[in-house]
C-alpha positions in Angstrom: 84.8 125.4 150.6 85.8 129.1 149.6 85.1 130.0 146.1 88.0 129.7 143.9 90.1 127.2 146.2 92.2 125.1 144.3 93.6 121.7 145.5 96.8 119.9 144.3 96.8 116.9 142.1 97.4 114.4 145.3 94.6 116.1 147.5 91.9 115.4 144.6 93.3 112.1 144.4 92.8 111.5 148.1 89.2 113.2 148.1 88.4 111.1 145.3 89.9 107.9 147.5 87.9 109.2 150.6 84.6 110.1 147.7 84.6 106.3 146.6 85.0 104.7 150.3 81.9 106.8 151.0 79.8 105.6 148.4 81.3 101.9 148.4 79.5 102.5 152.0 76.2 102.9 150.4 76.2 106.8 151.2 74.3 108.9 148.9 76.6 110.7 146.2 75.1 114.5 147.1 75.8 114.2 150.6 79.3 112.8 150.5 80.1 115.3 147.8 78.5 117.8 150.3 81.0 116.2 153.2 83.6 116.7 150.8 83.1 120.8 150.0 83.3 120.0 146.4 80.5 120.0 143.4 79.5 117.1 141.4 81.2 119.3 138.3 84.6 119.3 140.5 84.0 115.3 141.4 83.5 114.6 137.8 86.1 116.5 136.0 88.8 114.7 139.0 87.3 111.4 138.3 88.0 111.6 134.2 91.7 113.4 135.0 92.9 111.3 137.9 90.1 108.3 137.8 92.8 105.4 138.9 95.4 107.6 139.5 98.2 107.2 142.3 99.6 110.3 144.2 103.1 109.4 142.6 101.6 108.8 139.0 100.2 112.8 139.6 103.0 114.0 140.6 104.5 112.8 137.0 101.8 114.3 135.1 102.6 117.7 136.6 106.2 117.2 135.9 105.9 116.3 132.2 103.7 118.9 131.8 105.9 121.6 133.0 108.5 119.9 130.9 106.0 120.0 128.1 105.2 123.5 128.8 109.1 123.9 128.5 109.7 122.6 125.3 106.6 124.4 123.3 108.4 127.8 124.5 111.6 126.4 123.2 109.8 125.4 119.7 108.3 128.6 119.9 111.7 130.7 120.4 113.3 129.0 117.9 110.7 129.1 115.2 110.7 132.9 115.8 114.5 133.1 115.3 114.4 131.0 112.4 111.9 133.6 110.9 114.1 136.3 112.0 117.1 135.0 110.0 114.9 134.2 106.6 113.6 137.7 106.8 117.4 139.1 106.9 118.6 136.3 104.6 115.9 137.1 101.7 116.8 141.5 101.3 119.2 142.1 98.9 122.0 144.0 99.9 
């Protein structure tokens, strides 16, 4: 696998599918890791972000969390103008 490659949320799910077929088979963890061009870091980060995961329940998660991402600029904007407005509310003119 090229350094730096990044793989969407359903083709970790899938390699994590394929990953536990694999060793359900009795095949050795490095090896089908190895088969699968990614590292046992990789493997274990996927397996505590998308462990029973389906490709549709992913696809949520990426949704609310550009929605998420939305709403904390939103937060952000507005707690910025509300600061604005106390600063010019508090000078005497």
């Amino acid at each position: 696998m090229a350094r730096g490659k990044r793989h969407s949320a359903q083709q970790a799910i899938r390699k994590l599918r394929d990953i536990e077929v694999m060793l359900a088979q009795g095949r050795e963890l490095a090896l089908v890791l190895r088969e699968a061009e990614i590292s046992e870091q990789t493997y274990n980060r996927w397996r505590e972000k998308y462990g029973l995961m389906s490709s549709n329940e992913a696809k949520r998660l990426r949704e609310l969390e550009s929605e998420n991402a939305d709403l904390k600029s939103i937060v952000a904007d507005m707690a910025l103008q509300n600061k604005v407005l106390k600063d010019v509310n508090s000078k005497k003119w």
